[in-house]
C-alpha positions in Angstrom: -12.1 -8.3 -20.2 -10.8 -5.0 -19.4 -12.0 -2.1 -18.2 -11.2 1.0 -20.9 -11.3 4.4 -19.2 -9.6 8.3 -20.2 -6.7 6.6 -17.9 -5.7 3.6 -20.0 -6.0 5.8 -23.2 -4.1 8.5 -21.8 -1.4 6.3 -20.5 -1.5 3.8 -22.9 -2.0 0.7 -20.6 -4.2 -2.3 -20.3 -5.9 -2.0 -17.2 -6.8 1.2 -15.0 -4.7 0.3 -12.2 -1.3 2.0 -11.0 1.4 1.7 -8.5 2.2 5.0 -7.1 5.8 6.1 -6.5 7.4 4.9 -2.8 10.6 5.9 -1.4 12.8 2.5 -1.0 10.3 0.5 -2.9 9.7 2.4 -6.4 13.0 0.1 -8.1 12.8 -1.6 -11.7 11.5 -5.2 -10.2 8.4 -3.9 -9.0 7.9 -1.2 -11.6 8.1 -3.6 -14.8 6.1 -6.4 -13.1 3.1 -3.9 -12.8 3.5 -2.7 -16.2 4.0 -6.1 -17.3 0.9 -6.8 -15.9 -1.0 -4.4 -17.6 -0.8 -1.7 -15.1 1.8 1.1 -14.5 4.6 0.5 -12.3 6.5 3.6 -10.9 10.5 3.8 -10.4 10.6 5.8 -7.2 13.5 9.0 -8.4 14.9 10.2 -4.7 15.1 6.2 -3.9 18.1 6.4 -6.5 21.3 8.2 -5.0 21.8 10.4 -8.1 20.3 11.5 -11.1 23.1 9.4 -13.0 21.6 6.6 -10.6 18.1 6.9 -11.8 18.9 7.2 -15.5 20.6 3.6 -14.9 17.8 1.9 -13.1 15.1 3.9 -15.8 17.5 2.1 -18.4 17.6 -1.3 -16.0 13.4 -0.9 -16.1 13.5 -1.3 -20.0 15.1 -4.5 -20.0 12.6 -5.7 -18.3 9.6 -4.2 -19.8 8.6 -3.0 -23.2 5.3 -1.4 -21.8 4.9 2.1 -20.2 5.8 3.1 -16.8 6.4 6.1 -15.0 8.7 8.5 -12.8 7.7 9.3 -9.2 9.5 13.2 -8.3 8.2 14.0 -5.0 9.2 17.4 -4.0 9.5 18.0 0.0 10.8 20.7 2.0 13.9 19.8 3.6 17.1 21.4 4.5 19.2 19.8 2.3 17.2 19.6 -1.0 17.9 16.9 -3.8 18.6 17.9 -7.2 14.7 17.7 -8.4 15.7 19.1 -11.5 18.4 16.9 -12.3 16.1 14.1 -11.7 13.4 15.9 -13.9 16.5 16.1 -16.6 17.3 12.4 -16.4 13.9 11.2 -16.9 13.7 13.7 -20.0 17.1 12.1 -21.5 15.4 8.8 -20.9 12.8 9.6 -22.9 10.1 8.7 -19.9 6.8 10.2 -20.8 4.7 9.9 -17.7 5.7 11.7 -14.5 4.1 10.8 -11.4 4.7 14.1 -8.5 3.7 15.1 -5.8 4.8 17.6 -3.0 5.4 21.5 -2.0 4.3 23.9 -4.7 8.0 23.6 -6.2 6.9 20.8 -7.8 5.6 23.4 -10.2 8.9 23.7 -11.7 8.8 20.2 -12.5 6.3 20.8 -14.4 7.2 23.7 -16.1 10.3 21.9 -17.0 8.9 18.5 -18.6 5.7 19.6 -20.2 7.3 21.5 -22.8 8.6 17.5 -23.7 5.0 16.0 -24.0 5.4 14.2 -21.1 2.3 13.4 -19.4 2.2 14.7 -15.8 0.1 12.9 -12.9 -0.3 14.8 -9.8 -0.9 12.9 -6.3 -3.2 15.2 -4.0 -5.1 14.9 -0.2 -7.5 17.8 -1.0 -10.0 19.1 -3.9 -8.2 22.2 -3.9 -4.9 21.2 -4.2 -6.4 19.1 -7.4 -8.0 22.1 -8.9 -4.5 23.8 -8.3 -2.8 21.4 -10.1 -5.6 21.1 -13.1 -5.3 24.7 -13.4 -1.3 24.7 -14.2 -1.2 21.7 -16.6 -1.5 18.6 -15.0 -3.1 15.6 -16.8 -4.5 13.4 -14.2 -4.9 13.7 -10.6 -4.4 11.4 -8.1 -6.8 11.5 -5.4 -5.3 10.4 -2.1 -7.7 9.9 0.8 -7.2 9.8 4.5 -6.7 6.2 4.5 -3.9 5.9 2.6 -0.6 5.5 3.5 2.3 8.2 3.8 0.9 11.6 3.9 -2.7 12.3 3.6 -2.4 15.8 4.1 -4.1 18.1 7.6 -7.7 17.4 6.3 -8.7 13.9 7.5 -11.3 13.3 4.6 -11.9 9.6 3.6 -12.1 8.7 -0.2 -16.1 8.2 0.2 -16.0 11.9 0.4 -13.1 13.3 -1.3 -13.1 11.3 -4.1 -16.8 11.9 -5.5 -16.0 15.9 -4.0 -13.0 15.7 -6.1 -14.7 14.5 -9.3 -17.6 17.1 -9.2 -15.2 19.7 -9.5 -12.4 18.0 -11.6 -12.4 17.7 -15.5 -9.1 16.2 -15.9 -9.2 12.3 -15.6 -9.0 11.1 -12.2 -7.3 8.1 -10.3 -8.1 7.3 -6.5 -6.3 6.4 -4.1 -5.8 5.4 -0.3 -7.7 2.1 1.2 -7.8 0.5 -2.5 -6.6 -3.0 -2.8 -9.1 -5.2 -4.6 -11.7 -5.7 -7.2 -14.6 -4.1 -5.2 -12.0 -0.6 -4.7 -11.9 -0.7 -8.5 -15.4 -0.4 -9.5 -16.2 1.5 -6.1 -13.6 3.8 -7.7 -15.3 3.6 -10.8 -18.4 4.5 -9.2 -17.4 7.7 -7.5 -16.5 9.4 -10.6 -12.3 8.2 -10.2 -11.5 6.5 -13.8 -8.6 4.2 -12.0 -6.9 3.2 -9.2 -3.5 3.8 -7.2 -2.0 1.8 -5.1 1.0 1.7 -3.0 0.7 -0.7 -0.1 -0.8 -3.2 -1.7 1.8 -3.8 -4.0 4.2 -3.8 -1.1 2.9 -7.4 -0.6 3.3 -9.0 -3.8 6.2 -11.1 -4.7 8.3 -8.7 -6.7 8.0 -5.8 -4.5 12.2 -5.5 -3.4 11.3 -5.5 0.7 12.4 -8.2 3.1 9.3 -11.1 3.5 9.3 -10.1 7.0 7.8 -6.8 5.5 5.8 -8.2 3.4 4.1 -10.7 6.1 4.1 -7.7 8.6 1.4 -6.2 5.9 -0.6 -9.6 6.1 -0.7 -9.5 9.6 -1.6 -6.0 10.4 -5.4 -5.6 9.7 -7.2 -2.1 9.1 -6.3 -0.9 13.0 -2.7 -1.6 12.1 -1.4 2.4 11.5 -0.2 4.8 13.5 -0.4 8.5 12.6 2.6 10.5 13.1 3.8 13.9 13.0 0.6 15.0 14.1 1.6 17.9 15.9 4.3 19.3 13.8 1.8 19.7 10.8 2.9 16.9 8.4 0.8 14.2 8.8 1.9 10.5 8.2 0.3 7.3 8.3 2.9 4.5 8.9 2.7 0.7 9.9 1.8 -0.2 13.7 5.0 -1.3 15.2 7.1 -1.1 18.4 8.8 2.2 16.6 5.9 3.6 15.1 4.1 3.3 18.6 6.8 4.5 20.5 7.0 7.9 18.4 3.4 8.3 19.2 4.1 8.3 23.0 6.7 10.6 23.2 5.1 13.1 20.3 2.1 12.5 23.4 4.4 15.2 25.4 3.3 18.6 25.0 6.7 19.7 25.2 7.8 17.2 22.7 10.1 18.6 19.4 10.9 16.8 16.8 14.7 15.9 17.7 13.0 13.7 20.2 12.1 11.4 17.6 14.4 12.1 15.2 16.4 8.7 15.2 13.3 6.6 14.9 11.9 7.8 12.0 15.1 8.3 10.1 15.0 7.9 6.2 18.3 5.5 6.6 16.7 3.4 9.7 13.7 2.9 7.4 15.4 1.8 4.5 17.4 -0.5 7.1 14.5 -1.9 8.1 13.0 -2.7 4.4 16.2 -4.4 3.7 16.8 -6.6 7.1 13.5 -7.5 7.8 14.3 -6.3 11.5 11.0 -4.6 12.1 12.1 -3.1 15.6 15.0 -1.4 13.3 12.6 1.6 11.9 9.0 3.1 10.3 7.6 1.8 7.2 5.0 3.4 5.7 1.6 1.2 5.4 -2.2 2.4 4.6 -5.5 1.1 6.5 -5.6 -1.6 3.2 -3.7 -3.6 5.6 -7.4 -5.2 6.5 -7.8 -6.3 3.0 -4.6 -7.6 2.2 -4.0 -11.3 3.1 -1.4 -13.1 0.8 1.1 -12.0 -1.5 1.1 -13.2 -4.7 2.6 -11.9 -7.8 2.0 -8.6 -9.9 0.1 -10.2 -12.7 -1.7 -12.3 -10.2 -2.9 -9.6 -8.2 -4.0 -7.6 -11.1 -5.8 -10.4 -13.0 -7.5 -10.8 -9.7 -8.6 -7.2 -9.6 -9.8 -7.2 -13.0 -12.0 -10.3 -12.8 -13.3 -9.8 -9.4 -14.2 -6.1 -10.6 -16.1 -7.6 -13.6 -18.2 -10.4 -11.6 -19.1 -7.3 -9.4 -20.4 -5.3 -12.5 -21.7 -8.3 -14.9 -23.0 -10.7 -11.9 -23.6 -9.1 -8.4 -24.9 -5.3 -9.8 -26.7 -7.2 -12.8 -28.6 -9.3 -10.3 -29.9 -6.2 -8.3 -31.4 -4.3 -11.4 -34.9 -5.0 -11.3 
């Protein structure tokens, strides 16, 4: 069966379930598997070198896909800044209708700039506020990203037990959550805090199609929910990243009170990253990982891991919740 929620009709998918947009990660492979599988997959826009780039891979994505998927624009601040409008642009061109953002309150612009088109705009967030924020200027879904999840979970440190029911009391727009999800029993727990779908990122780092190295992959098997490190603590950006020799060694020198961030500059590079999701060499660089590590112990394919999601979420609703009503 599937489960039919305001997400599925609004997005025009099969099952409530999405991949979220990741930098090095978000490329046409993954992004058509999901959507083949009756998700939506995400092509990742700043992992493409251009906007000309990304209007290539969003044309590369439709050969291998006739279903929906989406655009992730992430806006950061950043002294060089991409061209987010360009990217914006070439989506439009491409006739994508659902962008995923997230970001600096720039990303408004974004918004201004597609809705006009009827595309349909999802907003990640890491606080109730921000989500109301982003309800309040046109956005069609928000994503709901707890502290658990991986990448940046905002200054906050609330868990998706809390934020995501805080989030849905307050929030009339349909709502997806996210952060720690990576099975059948995050679905309907989803479900049950008011969310009306899931996103997931690392999870669907471990499946077949995701384009990482296998010594990625297996790193994500290996690691279990202790396997994080948070970083940039100190200089008011938050990140949650995989446990590694790199990853534990910019936690000891961000440890110095005196510490700035040119000290670990070089480790947490974008290009030694994307070096490292390439090679395999896991000394090389960060990668970005949630506290789903603990539940994630193969890696099978897109469709597998969604039909797996689907029917263990429906055995929990039909068989294990029936069987406690008295």
């Amino acid at each position: 069966m599937a489960f039919k929620t305001r997400i599925t009709e609004m997005l025009g998918i099969e099952h409530p379930i999405v991949q979220g947009g990741m930098q090095g990660v978000g490329y046409a492979e993954l992004a058509s598997a999901v959507s083949n599988a009756g998700g939506l997959g995400t092509l990742t826009a700043l992992t493409q070198p251009s906007p000309a780039a990304l209007r290539d891979e969003i044309e590369r994505c439709k050969s291998m896909t006739s279903k929906p998927f989406a655009v992730n624009i992430t806006v950061l601040p950043t002294i060089l800044p991409p061209d987010y409008k360009g990217y914006a642009q070439a989506a439009l061109d491409a006739g994508i209708k659902i962008i995923e953002t997230a970001g600096t309150q720039e990303v408004r612009e974004i918004w201004e700039m597609v809705k006009p088109h009827g595309v349909k705009i999802l907003h990640k967030c890491t606080a109730v506020r921000h989500a109301l924020s982003a309800e309040k200027h046109g956005c069609d879904i928000i994503s709901i990203d707890g502290f658990e999840c991986a990448g940046h979970p905002g200054e906050d440190d609330i868990p998706g037990l809390i934020l995501i029911p805080s989030a849905a009391d307050k929030v009339k727009i349909p709502m997806l959550a996210s952060g720690g999800i990576g099975d059948g029993r995050g679905l309907v727990a989803a479900l049950a805090l008011g969310a009306e779908g899931i996103n997931m990122g690392t999870r669907f780092c471990a499946t077949k199609e995701a384009p990482i190295h296998d010594n990625v992959k297996a790193k994500y098997v290996e690691n279990d929910e202790r396997g994080t490190n948070l970083i940039f603590r100190k200089f008011k950006n938050t990140a949650r990243v995989g446990k590694n020799s790199v990853s534990d060694e910019v936690v000891r020198i961000s440890a110095n009170p005196d510490a700035v961030f040119e000290d670990i500059k070089h480790l947490v590079a974008g290009a030694v990253g994307r070096e490292l999701l390439a090679s395999g060499d896991l000394d090389k660089g960060i990668f970005w990982a949630g506290m789903v590590q603990g539940l994630i112990h193969d890696i099978p394919t897109c469709q597998e891991l969604i039909d797996r999601i689907i029917g263990d979420a429906e055995a929990i609703v039909k068989q294990r919740f029936g069987g406690m009503l008295a």
